[in-house]
NUDRENTOR-950407 format. One record per residue: x, y, z of N, C-alpha, C in turn. Coordinates in steps of 0.2 Angstrom, whole numbers, padded with zeros to 4 digits, always signed. Layout:
XYZXYZXYZ ...
***
This chain:
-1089+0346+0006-1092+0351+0010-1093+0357+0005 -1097+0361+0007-1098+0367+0005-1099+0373+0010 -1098+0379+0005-1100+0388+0010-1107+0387+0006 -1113+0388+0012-1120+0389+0010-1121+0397+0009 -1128+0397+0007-1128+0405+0007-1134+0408+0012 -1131+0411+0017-1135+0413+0023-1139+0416+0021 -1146+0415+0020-1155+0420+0022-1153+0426+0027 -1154+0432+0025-1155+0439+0028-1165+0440+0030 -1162+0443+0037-1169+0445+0037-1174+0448+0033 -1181+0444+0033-1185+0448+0028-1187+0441+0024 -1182+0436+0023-1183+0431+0019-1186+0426+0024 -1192+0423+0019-1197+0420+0021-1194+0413+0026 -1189+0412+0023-1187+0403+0027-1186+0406+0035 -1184+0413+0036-1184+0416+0044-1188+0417+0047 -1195+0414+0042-1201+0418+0049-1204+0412+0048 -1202+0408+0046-1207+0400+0048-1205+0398+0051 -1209+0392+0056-1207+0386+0060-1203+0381+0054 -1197+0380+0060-1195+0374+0056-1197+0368+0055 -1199+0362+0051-1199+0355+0052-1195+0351+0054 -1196+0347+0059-1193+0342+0062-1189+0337+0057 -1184+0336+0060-1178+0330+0057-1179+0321+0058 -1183+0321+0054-1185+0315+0055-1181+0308+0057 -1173+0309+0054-1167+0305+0053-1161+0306+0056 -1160+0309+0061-1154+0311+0062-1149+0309+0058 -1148+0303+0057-1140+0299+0053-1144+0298+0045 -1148+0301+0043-1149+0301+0037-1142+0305+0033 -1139+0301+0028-1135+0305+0024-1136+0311+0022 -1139+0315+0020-1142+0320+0018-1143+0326+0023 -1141+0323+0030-1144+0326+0037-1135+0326+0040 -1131+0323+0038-1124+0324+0041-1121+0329+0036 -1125+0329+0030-1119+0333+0023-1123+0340+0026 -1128+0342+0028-1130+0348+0028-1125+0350+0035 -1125+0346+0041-1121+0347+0048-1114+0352+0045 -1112+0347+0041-1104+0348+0040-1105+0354+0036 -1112+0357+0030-1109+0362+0027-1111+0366+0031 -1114+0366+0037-1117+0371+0042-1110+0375+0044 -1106+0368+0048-1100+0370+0051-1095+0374+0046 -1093+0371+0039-1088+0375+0036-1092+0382+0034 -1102+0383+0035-1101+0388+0032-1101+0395+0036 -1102+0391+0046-1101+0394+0053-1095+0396+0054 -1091+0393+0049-1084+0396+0052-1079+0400+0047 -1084+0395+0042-1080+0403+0034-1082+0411+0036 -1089+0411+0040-1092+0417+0043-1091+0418+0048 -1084+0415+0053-1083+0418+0059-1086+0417+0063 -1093+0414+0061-1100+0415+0066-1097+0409+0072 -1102+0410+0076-1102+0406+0083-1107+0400+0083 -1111+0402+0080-1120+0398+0078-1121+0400+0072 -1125+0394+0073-1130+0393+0064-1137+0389+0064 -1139+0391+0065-1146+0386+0062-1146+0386+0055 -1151+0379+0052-1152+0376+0047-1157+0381+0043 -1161+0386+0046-1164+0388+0042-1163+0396+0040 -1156+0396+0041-1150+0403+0039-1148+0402+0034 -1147+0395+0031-1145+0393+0026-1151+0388+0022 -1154+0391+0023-1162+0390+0018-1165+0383+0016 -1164+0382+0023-1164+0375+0026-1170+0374+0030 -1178+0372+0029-1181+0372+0037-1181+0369+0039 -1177+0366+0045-1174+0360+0049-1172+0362+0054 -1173+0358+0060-1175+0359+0066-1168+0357+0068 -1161+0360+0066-1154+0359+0068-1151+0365+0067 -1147+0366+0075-1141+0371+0075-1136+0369+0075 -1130+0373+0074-1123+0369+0076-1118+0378+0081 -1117+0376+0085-1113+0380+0088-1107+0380+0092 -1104+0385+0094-1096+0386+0097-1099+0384+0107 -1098+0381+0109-1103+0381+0115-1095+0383+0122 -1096+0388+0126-1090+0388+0129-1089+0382+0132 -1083+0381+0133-1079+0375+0136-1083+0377+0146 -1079+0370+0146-1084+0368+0155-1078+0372+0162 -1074+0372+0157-1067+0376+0160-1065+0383+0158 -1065+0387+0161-1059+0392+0160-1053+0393+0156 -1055+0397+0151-1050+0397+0144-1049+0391+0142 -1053+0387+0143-1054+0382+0139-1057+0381+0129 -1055+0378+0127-1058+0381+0118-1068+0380+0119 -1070+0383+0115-1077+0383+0113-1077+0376+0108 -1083+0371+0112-1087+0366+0111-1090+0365+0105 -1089+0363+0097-1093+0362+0097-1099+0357+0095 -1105+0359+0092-1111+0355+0097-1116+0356+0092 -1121+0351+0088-1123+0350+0084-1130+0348+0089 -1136+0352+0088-1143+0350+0092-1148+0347+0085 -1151+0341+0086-1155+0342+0081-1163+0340+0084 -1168+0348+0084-1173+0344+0086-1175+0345+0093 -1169+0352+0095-1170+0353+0102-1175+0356+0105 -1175+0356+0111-1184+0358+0116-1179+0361+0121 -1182+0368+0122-1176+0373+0128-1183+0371+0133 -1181+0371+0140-1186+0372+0145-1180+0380+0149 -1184+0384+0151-1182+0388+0155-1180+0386+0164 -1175+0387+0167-1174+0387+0174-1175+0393+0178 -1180+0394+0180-1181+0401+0182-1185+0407+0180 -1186+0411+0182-1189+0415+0179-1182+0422+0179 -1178+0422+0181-1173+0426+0179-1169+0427+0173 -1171+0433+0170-1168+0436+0164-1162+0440+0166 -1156+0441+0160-1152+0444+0160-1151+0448+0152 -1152+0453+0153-1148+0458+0145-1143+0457+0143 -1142+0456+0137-1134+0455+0135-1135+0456+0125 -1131+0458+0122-1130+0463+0116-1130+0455+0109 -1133+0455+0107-1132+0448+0101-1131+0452+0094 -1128+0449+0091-1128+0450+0081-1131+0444+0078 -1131+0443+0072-1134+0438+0071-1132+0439+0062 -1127+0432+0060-1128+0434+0052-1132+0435+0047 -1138+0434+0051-1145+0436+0046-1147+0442+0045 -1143+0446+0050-1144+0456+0051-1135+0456+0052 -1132+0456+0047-1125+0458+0047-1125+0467+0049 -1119+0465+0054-1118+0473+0053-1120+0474+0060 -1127+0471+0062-1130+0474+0068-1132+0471+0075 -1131+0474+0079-1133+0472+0087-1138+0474+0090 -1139+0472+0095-1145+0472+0099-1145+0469+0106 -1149+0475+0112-1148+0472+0117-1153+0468+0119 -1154+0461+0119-1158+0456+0120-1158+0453+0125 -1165+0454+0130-1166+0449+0136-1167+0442+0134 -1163+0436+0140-1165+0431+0139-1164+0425+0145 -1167+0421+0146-1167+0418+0153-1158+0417+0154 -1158+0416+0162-1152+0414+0163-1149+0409+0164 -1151+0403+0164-1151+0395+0163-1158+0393+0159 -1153+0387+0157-1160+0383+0155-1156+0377+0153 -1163+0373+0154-1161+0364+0150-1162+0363+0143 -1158+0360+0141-1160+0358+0132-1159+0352+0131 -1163+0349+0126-1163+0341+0126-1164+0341+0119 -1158+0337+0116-1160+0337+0110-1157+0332+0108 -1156+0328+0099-1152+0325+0096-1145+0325+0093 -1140+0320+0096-1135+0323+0092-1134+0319+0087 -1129+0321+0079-1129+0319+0072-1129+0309+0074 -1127+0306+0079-1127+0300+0077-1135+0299+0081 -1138+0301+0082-1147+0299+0087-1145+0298+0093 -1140+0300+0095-1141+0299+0104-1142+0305+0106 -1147+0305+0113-1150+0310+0116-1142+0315+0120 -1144+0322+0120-1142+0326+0122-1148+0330+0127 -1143+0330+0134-1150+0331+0138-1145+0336+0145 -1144+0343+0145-1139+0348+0147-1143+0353+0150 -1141+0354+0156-1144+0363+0160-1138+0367+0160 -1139+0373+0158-1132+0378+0155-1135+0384+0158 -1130+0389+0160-1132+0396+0162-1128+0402+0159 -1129+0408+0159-1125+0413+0156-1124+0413+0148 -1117+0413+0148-1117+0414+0138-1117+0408+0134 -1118+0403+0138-1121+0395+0133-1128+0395+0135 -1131+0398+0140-1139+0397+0138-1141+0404+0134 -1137+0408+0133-1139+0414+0128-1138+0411+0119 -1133+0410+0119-1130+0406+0113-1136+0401+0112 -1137+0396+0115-1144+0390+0114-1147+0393+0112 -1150+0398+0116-1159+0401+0114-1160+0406+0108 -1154+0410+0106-1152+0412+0098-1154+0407+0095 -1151+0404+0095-1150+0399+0088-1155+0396+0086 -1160+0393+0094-1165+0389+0094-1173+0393+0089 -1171+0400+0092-1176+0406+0091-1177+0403+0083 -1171+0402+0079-1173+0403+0072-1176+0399+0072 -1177+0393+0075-1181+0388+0072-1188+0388+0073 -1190+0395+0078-1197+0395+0077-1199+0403+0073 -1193+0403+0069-1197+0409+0065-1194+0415+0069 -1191+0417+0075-1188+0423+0076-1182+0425+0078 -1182+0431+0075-1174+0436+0075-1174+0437+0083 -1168+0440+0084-1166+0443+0089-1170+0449+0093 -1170+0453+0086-1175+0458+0086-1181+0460+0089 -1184+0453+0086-1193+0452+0089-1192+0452+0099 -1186+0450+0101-1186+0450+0109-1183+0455+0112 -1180+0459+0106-1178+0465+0112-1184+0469+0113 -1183+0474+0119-1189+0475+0122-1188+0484+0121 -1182+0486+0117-1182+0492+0117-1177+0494+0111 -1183+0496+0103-1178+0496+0097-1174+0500+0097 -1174+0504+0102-1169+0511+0102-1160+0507+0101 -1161+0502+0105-1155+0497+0109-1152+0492+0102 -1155+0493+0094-1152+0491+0089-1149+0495+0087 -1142+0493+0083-1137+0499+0081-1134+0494+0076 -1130+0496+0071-1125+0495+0070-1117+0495+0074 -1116+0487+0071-1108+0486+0077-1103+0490+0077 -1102+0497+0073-1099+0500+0075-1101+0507+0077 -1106+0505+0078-1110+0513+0084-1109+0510+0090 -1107+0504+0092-1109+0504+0100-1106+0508+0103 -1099+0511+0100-1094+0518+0106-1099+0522+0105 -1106+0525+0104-1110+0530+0105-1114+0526+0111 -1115+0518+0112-1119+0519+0117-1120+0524+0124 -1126+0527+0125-1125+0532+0129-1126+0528+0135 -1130+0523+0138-1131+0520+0143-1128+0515+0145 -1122+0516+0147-1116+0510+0149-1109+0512+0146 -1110+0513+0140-1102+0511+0137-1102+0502+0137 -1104+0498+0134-1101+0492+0136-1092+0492+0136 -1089+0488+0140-1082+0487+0138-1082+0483+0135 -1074+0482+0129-1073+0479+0125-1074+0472+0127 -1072+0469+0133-1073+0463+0134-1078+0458+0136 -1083+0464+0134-1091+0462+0136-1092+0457+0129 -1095+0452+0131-1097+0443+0126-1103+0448+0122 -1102+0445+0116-1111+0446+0111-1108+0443+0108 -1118+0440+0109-1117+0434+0104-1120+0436+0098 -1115+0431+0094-1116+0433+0089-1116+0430+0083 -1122+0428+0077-1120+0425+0072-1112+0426+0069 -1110+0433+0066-1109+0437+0063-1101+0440+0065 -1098+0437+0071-1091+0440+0071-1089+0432+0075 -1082+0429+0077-1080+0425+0079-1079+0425+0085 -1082+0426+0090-1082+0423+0096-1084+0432+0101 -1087+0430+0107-1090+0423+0108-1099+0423+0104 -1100+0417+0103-1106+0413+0102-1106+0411+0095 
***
């Protein structure tokens, strides 16, 4: 296995659509998974898409929370997924991403959703998730079509760096409040 080296915004591989994964069980398609994960977690990150690591392929891997209450974080390898929205209810909530180290953002996003996708051996993966596992999902999926966090928020005022949020003037988030986040170790 290997630490890949994560794309910062600005680089090309992040504003293209990614190309479909033609193989899931291609050998070549499990050796990128697994340096995904060691490179997900050398960087503390939560998520990772394939084309952070300069890769355009239509595969995430993430910490997905457990189904339980203090239960560990899932994780969960998508390849090739298709998010449908449930609802038209959006929720605000603060994201980082290791493509913009350093920085957060408060970023609207539906509040459930269903995702169907590939897992690493070709059987369907096919889940309706709400909260900070459908925020988590539609991160990660975002990069496969080319977009940051950034592009969705609705108010740039709301970017800072992570350690300006104690100035936020409109709320204080408490410390316990989830962002997700490439870029710190939980949650996302």
């Amino acid at each position: 296995m290997a630490i890949l080296k994560i794309a910062r915004m600005g680089h090309p591989v992040l504003r293209r659509r990614a190309d479909r994964v033609e193989d899931p069980t291609a050998p070549e398609i499990q050796q990128l998974i697994a340096d995904m994960i060691e490179t997900m977690e050398d960087a503390e990150g939560a998520g990772l898409a394939a084309p952070q690591v300069h890769v355009p392929l239509r595969l995430v891997v993430f910490h997905a929370p457990g189904s339980v209450e203090n239960e560990a974080p899932v994780l969960t390898v998508l390849i090739n997924p298709v998010l449908t929205p449930l609802g038209d209810e959006m929720d605000d909530g603060w994201e980082g991403c290791l493509s913009l180290p350093g920085m957060v953002g408060l970023t609207p996003r539906h509040m459930a959703i269903r995702y169907t996708a590939l897992a690493p051996d070709g059987s369907l993966i096919d889940r309706s998730v709400d909260g900070f596992h459908a925020r988590v999902v539609q991160h990660e999926c975002d990069h496969l079509e080319g977009v940051l966090y950034p592009q969705r928020m609705t108010d740039l005022g709301d970017l800072m760096f992570r350690e300006e949020m104690r100035h936020y003037e409109r709320g204080n988030p408490s410390e316990d409040e989830e962002i997700v986040s490439d870029d710190v170790a939980g949650p996302e």
